[in-house]
C-alpha positions in Angstrom: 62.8 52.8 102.3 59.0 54.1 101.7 60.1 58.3 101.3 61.3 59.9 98.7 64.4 61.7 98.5 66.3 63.5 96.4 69.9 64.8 96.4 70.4 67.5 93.9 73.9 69.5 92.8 74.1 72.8 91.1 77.3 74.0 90.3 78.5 77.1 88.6 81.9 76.4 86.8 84.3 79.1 84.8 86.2 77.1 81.7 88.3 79.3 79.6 89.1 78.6 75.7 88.0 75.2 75.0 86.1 72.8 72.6 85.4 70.2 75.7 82.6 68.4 73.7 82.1 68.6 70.1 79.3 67.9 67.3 79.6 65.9 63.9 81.0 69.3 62.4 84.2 69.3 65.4 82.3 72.6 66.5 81.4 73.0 70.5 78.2 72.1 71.3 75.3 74.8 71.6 72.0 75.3 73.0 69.3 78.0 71.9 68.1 79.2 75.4 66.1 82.7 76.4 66.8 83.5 73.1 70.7 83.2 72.7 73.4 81.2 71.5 74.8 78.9 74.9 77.8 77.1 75.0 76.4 73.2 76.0 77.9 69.9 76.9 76.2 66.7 77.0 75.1 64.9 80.1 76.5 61.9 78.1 79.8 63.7 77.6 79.6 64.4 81.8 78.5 61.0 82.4 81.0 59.1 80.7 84.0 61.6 82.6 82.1 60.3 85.9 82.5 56.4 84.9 86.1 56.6 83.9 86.8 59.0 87.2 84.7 56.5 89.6 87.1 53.2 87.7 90.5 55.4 88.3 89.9 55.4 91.6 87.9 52.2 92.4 91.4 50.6 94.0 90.0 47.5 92.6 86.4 47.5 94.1 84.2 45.1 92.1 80.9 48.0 92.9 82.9 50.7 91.5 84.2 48.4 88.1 82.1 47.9 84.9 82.1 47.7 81.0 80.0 49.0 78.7 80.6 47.0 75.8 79.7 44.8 72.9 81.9 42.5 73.8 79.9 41.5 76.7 80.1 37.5 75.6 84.0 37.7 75.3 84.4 38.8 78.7 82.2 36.2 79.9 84.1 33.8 78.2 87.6 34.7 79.6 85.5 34.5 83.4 84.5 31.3 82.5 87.9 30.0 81.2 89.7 31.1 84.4 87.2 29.8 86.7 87.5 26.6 84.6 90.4 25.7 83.6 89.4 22.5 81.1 87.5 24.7 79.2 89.4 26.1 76.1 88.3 29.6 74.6 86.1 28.3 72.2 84.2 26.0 74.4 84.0 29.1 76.7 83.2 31.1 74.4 79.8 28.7 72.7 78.5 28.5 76.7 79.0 32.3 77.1 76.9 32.7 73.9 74.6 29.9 75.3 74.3 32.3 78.4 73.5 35.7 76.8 70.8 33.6 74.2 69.3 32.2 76.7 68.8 35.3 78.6 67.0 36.8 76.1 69.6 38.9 74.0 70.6 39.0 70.7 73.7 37.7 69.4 75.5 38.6 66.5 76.7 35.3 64.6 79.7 36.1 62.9 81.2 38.5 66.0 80.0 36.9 68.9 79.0 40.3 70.3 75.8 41.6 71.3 74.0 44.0 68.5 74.0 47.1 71.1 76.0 48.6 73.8 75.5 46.3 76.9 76.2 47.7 80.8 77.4 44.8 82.9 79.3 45.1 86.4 82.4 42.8 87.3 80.1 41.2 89.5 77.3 40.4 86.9 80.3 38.7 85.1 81.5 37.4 87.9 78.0 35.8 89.1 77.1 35.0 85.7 80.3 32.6 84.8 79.3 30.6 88.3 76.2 30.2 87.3 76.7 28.6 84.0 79.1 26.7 85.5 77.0 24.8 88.0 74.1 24.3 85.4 73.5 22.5 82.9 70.9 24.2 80.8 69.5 28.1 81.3 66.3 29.5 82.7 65.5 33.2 81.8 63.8 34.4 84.8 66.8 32.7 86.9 69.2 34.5 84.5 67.0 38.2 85.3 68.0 37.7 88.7 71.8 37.2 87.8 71.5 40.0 85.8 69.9 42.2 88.4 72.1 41.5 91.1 75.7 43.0 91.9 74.9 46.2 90.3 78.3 48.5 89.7 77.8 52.2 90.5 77.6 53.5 87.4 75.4 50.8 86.6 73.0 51.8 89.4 73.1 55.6 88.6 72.6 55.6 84.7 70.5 52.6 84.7 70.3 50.1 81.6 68.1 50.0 78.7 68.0 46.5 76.9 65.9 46.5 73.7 66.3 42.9 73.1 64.6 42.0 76.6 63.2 44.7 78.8 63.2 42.6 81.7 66.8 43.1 82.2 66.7 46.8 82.3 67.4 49.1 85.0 66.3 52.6 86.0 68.5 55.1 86.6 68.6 56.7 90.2 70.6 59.6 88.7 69.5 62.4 86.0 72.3 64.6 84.5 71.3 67.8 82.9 73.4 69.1 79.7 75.6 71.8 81.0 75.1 75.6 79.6 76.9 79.1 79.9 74.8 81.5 82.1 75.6 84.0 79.1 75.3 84.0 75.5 78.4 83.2 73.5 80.2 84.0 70.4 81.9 81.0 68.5 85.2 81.8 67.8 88.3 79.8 66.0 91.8 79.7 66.0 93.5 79.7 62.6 96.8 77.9 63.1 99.6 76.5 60.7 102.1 73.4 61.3 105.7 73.9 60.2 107.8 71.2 59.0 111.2 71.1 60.6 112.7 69.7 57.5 111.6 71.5 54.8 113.9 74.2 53.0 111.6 76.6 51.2 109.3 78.8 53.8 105.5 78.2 54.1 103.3 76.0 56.2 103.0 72.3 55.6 99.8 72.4 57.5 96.9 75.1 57.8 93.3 74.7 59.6 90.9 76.3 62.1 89.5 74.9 65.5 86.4 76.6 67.0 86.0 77.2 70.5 84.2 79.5 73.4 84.7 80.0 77.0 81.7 80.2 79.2 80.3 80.0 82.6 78.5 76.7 83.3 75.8 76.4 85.2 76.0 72.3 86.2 73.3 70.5 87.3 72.5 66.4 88.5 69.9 64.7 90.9 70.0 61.2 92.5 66.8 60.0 93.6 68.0 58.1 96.5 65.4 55.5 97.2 66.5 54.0 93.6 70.1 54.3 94.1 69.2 52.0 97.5 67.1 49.7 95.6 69.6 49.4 92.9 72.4 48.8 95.2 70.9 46.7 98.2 72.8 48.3 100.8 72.4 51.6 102.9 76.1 51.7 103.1 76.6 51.7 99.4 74.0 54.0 98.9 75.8 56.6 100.9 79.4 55.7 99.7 77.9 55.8 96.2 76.3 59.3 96.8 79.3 60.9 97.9 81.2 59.5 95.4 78.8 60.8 92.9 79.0 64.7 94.2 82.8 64.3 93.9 83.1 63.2 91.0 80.3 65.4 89.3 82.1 68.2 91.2 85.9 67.8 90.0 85.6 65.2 86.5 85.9 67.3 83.2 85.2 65.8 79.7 88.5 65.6 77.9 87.7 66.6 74.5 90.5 69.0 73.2 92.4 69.2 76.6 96.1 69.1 74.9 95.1 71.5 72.8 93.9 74.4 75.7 94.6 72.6 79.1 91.4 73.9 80.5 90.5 71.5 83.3 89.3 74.2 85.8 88.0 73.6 89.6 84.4 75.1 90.3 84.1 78.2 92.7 80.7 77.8 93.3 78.5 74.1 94.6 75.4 74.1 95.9 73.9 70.7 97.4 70.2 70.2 98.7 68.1 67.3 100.4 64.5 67.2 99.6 61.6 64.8 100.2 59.3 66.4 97.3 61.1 66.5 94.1 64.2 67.7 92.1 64.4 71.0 91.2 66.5 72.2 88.4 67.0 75.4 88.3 68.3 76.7 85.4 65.6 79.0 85.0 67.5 81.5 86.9 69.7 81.7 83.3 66.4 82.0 81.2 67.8 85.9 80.8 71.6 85.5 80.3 73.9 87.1 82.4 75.1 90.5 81.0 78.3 91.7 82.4 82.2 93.1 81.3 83.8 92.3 84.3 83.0 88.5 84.8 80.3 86.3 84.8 80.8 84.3 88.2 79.4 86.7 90.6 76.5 87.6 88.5 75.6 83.8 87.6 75.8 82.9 91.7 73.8 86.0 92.7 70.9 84.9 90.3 71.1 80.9 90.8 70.6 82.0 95.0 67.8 84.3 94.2 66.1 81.6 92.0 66.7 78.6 94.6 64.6 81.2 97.3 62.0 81.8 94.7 61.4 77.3 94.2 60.6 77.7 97.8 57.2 79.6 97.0 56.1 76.1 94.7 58.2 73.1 96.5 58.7 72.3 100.1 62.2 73.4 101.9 64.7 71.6 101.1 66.0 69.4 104.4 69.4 70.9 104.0 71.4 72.9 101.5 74.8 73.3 101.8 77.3 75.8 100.0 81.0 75.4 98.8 82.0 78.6 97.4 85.2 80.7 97.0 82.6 83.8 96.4 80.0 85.6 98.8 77.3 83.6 99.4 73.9 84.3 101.0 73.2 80.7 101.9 73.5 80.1 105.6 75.2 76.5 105.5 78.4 77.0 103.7 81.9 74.8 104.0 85.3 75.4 103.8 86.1 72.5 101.6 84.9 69.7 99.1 85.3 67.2 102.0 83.4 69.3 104.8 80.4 69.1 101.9 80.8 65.5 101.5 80.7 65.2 105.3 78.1 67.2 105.7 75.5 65.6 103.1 76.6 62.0 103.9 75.2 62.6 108.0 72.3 64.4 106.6 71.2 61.7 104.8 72.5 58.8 107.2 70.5 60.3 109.7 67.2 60.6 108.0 67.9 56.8 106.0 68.2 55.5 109.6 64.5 57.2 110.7 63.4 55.1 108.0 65.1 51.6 109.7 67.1 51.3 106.6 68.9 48.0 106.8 71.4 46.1 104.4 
């Protein structure tokens, strides 16, 4: 694949009293933006609700199944142990530790784990246990290539950063932008008490406060698909992999806090576009909050559409855009469902990934 091109997904998403994500303090996190208090929520929060949505529903699919772990060694060892059955845990364990030296990470002596957070795919582990069972001793650059094969989705997406040995990192075909509210918000808190069904005298055996807001998000993620294809090493994937990542964008929540305000809410509004010339967040359709007493949904969609036609004076036209909403839309292209979008972006991109003779 020689041209670029980019999927990206705005959506616009209502979630009432909440504390979805929090800071050190247990307060929801904020942003300062066009001069005003935001409600935020980390891509990393997003990101990791994505991972654990695409392992829920992997059915088992090695490309779909990772860990991100320190523990990476352990795992390895219990591959090796049932692809070998005269090997005891602690012999397994030495050659898994053998494995991860030799590839160039560090290993902690006294844990067996590795001193960061390591991404590897069932089929890394997988690969990796064959390999160090049909050799004897351990080249790195043969090792890279283990490691760089059998990417898992998420794996492919996020990308992998190793400090220890850069040559087994992998950029991410995805980017994830925090979420904000279209609208300044107020911090508020709940002051609640706990009774004590036993006690005899009257009071509270337990008193604190919780922050929260409510907002309007405005949502946005990019893949770059060239990289997701490189990544993955198959057209197929790539597309199953891009559909799966609008879905799961579109419908995951972070959990923080959900048993205390059950606030998983479905978006109204999703926008998707193809484009060969860049990503385009745009968020700068919020630089002036949203001002209104009677919702902030219709407001916040009437001012992303009005920004997306302004892009179109500084970036080429996007190849599609298509438009899920359960609002008025001006956007010609609009859909009736989640999987009429899906359908729709997947034979968008199918049929310009097959002018470029994309082939497994």
């Amino acid at each position: 694949m020689t041209k670029n091109l980019y999927v990206d997904i705005h959506v616009l998403q209502t979630v009432p009293a909440s504390n979805i994500n929090r800071d050190d303090s247990g307060a929801p996190k904020t942003a300062l933006y066009g001069g005003v208090t935001r409600a935020r929520v980390s891509s990393q929060s997003w990101k990791h609700a994505m991972r654990e949505a695409f392992k829920k529903d992997s059915d088992g699919a090695e490309w779909l199944l990772s860990h991100r772990t320190k523990k990476g060694i352990q795992l390895l060892a219990a591959k090796l142990a049932e692809k070998d059955n005269t090997l005891d845990l602690d012999a397994a364990t030495k050659k898994a530790i053998e494995v991860f030296k030799a590839a160039g990470i560090k290993v902690k002596k006294d844990e067996n784990t590795t001193g960061a957070l390591f991404l590897l795919s069932d089929g890394q582990i997988d690969k990796l246990a064959d390999y160090a069972l049909q050799n004897d001793s351990y080249d790195k650059k043969e090792l890279k290539e283990v490691f760089s094969d059998k990417n898992s989705l998420d794996l492919a997406l996020f990308g992998r950063m190793v400090a220890d040995n850069p040559e087994l990192n992998v950029d991410a075909a995805s980017q994830v932008a925090h979420a904000i509210s279209t609208h300044e918000i107020v911090p508020e808190f709940d002051y609640f008490t706990a009774l004590d069904d036993e006690q005899d005298s009257a009071g509270a055996a337990m008193i604190d406060t919780l922050e929260f807001n409510s907002s309007t998000l405005y949502r946005y993620a990019n893949v770059n698909v060239k990289e997701l294809f490189h990544n993955l090493g198959s057209a197929e994937l790539t597309l199953k992999g891009i559909e799966l990542f609008i879905k799961k964008f579109v419908l995951s929540m972070p959990t923080g806090k959900q048993n205390s305000f059950a606030n998983k809410t479905i978006p109204p509004y999703v926008m998707v576009t193809i484009r060969n010339d860049t990503p385009v967040n745009l968020v700068s359709a919020f630089e002036e909050p949203v001002r209104s007493n009677n919702g902030y949904i219709k407001k916040s969609i009437e001012k992303l559409e009005n920004e997306y036609d302004v892009t179109q004076s500084f970036v080429e036209k996007p190849q599609t855009t298509v438009v899920l909403s359960t609002k008025e839309s001006k956007i010609d292209n609009q859909v009736k469902d989640i999987s009429s979008l899906l359908t729709n972006v997947a034979e968008c991109l199918e049929r310009m990934m097959n002018d470029e003779n994309i082939s497994d």
